[in-house]
C-alpha positions as CSV (number, residue, x, y, z in Angstrom):
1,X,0.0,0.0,0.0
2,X,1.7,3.4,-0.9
3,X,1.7,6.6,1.4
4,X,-0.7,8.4,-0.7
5,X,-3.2,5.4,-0.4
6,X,-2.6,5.3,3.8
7,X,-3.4,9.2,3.8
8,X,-6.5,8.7,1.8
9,X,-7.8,6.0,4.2
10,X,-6.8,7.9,7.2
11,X,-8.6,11.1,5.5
12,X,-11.8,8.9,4.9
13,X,-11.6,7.6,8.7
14,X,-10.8,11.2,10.3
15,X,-13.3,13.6,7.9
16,X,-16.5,11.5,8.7
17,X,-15.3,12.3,12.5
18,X,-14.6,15.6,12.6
19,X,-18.2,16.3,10.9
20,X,-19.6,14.2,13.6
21,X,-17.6,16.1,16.5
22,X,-19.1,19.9,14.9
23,X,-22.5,18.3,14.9
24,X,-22.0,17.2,18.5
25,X,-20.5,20.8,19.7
26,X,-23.3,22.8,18.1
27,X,-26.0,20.2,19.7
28,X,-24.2,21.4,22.3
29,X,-23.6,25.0,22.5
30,X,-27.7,25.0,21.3
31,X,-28.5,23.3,24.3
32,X,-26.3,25.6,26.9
33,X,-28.3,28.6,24.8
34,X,-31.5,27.3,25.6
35,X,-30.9,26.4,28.9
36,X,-33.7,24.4,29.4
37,X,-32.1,20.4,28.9
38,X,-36.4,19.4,28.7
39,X,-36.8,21.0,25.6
40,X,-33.7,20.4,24.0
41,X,-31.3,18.0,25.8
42,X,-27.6,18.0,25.4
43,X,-26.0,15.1,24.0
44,X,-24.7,13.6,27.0
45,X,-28.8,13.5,28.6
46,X,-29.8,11.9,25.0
47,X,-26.9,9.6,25.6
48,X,-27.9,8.4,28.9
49,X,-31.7,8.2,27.9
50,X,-30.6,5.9,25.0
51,X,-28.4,3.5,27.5
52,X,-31.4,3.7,29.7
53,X,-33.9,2.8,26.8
54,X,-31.7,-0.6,25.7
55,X,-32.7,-1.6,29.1
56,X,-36.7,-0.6,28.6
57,X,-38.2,-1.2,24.9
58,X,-36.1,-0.3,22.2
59,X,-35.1,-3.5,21.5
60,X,-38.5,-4.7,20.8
61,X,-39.0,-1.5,18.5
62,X,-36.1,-1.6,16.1
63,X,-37.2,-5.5,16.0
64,X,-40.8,-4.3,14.7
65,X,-39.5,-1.9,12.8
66,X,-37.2,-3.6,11.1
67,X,-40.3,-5.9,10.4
68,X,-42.2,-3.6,9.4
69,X,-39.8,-2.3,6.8
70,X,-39.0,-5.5,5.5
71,X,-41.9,-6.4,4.5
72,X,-42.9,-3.2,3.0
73,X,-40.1,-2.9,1.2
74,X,-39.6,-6.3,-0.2
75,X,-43.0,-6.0,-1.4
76,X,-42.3,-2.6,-2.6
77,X,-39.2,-3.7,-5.0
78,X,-40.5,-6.8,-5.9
79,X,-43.4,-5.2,-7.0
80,X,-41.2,-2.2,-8.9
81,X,-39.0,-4.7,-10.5
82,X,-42.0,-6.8,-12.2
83,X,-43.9,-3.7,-13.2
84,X,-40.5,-1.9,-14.7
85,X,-39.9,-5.5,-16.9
86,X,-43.9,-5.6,-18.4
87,X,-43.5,-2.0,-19.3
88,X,-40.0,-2.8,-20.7
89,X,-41.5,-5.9,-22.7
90,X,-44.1,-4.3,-24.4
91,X,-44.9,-0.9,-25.9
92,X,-48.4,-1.7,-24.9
93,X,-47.5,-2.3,-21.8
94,X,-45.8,0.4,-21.3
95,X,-48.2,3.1,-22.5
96,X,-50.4,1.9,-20.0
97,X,-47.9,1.1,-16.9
98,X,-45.7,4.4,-17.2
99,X,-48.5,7.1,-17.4
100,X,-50.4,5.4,-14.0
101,X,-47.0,5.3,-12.3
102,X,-46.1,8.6,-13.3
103,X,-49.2,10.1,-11.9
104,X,-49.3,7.8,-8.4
105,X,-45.3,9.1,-8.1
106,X,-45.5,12.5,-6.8
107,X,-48.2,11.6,-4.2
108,X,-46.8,11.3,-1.1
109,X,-47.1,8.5,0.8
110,X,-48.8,10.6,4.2
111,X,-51.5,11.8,1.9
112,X,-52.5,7.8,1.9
113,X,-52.8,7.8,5.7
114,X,-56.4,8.6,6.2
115,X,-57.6,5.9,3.7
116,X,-55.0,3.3,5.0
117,X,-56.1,3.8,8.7
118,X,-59.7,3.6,7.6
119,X,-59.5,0.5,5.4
120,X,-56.9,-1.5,7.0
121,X,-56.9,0.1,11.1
122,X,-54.5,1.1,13.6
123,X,-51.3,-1.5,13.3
124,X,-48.4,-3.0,11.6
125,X,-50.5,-2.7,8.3
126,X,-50.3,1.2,8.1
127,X,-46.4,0.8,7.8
128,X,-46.1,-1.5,6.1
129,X,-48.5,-0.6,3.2
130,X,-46.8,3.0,3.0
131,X,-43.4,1.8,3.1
132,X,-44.1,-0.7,-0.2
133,X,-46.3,2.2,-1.5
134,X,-42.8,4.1,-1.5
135,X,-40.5,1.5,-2.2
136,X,-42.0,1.2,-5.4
137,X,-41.7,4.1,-7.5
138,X,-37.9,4.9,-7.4
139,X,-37.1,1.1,-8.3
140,X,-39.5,1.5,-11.4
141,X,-38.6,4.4,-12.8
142,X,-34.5,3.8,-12.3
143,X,-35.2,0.0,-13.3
144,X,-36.8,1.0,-16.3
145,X,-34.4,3.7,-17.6
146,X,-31.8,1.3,-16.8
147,X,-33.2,-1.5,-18.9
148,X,-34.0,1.1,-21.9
149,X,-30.0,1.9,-21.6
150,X,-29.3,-1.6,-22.1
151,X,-26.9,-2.0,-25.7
152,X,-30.0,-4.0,-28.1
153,X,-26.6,-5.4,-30.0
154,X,-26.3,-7.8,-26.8
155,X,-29.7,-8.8,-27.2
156,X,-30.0,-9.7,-30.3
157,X,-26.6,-11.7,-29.7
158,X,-28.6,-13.5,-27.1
159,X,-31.1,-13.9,-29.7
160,X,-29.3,-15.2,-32.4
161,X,-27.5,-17.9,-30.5
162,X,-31.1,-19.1,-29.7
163,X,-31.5,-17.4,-26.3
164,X,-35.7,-17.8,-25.1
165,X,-37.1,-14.6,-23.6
166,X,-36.4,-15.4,-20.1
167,X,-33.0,-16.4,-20.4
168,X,-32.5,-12.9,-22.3
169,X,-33.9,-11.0,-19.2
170,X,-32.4,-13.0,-16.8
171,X,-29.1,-13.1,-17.9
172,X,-28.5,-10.2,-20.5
173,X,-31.0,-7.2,-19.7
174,X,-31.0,-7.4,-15.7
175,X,-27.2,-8.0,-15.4
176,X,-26.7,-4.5,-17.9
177,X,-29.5,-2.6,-16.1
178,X,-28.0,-4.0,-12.4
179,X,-26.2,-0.9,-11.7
180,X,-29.8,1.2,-12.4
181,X,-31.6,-1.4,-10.2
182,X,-29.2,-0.9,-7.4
183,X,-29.3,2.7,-7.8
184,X,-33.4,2.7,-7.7
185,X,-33.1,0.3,-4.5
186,X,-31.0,2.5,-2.5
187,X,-33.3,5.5,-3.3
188,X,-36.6,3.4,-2.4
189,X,-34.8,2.6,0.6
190,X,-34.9,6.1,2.0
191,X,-38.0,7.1,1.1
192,X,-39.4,3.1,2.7
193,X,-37.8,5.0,6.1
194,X,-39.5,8.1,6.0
195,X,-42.9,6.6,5.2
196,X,-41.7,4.2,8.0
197,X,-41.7,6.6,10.6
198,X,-44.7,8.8,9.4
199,X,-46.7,5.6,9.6
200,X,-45.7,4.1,13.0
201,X,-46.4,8.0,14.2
202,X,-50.1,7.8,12.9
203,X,-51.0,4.6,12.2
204,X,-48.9,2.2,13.9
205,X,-49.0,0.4,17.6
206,X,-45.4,-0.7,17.9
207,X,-42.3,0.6,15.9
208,X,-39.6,3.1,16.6
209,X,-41.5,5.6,15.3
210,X,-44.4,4.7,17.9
211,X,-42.2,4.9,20.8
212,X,-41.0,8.5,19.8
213,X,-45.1,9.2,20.0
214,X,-44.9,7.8,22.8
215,X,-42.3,9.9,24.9
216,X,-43.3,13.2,23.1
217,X,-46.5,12.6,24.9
218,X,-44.6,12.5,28.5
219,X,-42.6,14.9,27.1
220,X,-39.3,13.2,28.0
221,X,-37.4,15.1,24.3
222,X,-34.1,13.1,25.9
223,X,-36.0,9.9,24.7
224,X,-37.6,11.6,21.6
225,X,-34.2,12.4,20.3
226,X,-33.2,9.3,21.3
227,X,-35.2,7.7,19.4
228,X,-34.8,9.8,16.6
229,X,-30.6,9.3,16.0
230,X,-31.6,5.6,16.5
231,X,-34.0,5.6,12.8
232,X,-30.9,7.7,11.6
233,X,-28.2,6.0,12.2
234,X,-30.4,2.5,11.6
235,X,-31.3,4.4,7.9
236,X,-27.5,5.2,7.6
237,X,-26.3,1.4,8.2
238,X,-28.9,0.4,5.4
239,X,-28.0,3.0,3.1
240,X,-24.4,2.0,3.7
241,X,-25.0,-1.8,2.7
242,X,-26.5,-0.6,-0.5
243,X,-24.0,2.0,-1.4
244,X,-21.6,-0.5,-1.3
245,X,-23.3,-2.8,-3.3
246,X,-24.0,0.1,-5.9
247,X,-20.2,0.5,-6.0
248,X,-19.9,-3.3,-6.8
249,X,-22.8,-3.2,-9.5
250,X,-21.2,-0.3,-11.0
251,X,-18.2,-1.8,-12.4
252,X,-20.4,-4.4,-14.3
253,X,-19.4,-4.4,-17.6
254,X,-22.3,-5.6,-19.9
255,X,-20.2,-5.3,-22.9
256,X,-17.4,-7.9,-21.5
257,X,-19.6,-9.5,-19.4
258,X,-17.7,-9.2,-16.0
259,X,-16.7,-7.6,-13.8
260,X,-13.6,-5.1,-14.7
């Protein structure tokens, strides 16, 4: 490994650091301002809160919210992925599937609340039916512009060696377009958290997001905030996993067919 290498790991190590250490002393310095640690709580009161809350529920929370987004999400993709592929299939298809996806998109997934809590009640299916309500537009539309990218000279070379359909999709057209799948993934991935939170708030019974309800009600902001870095730093692992993974999918090389 050369020096300049070391200095850029170090660098990558140390930067992260320091930007966490500013956030910290402006928390801080906010909370000495306010002078009132209820209202907003200095780090080291959220710290302890958070210890304490190991100890209490917030086990059982990340568990249900990790359930909850799971599901949703899986669903979510799964869902995007199949409805990208019909509209890529078919020009038929397409006309129909793009135009209803591009009007469903900018909705946001709160504005679905009201009807969700009426038709399906308070509990894990509030979440879980805004998360894959989410989770399905970025996928789609990144999916499909991927797949639309994809070089038709390696199709039809799949073709002429007498390649069926599926064999075409599965191991020409998805493996091109993998880089635009991971990219819509990661992007459903954040929006499946906020919609997480928003419907464990309002329509949940159990859930990180619940729990922060929950304390705001007592008031105890310590726990609140708590709770809150907790869905960040949760969303932050996730979003790491997949950014890696986007990294990997990025070298693909459809024209060699490796990786480079």
């Amino acid at each position: 490994m050369t020096d300049m290498q070391s200095m850029r790991r170090i660098r990558n190590l140390v930067e992260p650091l320091l930007g966490l250490a500013l956030v910290l002393a402006m928390w801080h310095i906010t909370s000495r301002h306010v002078a009132n640690a209820t209202l907003v709580p200095p780090p080291a009161l959220v710290w302890k809160a958070f210890v304490a809350m190991l100890d209490d529920n917030l086990p059982q929370d990340i568990l249900a919210s990790l359930l909850h987004l799971a599901v949703g999400y899986s669903l979510g993709v799964s869902c995007g992925l199949a409805l990208a592929l019909l509209a890529a299939s078919s020009r038929w298809l397409d006309a129909v599937i793009d135009p209803f996806a591009e009007f469903l998109r900018p909705i946001s997934p709160i504005a679905w609340i009201p009807l969700a809590i009426l038709f399906l009640g308070v509990g894990r299916a509030v979440p879980i039916f805004l998360i894959f309500y989410a989770s399905i537009f970025p996928i789609f539309v990144s999916t499909l512009a991927g797949i639309r990218r994809v070089d038709p000279s390696l199709v039809s070379a799949a073709q002429s060696l007498g390649a069926s359909r599926l064999i075409v999709v599965r191991n020409v057209i998805l493996p091109a377009a993998l880089p635009a799948v991971v990219a819509g993934a990661r992007l459903s991935l954040g929006v499946a958290w906020m919609s997480l939170v928003a419907g464990e708030i309002v329509g949940g019974d159990a859930g990180i997001g619940w729990r922060i309800l929950w304390y705001q009600e007592f008031f105890q902001m310590d726990r609140v905030m708590a709770g809150i870095l907790v869905v960040g730093v949760l969303g932050f692992a996730a979003d790491t996993a997949l950014r890696l993974l986007q990294k990997h999918a990025g070298r693909w090389n459809p024209a060699q067919g490796n990786l480079t």
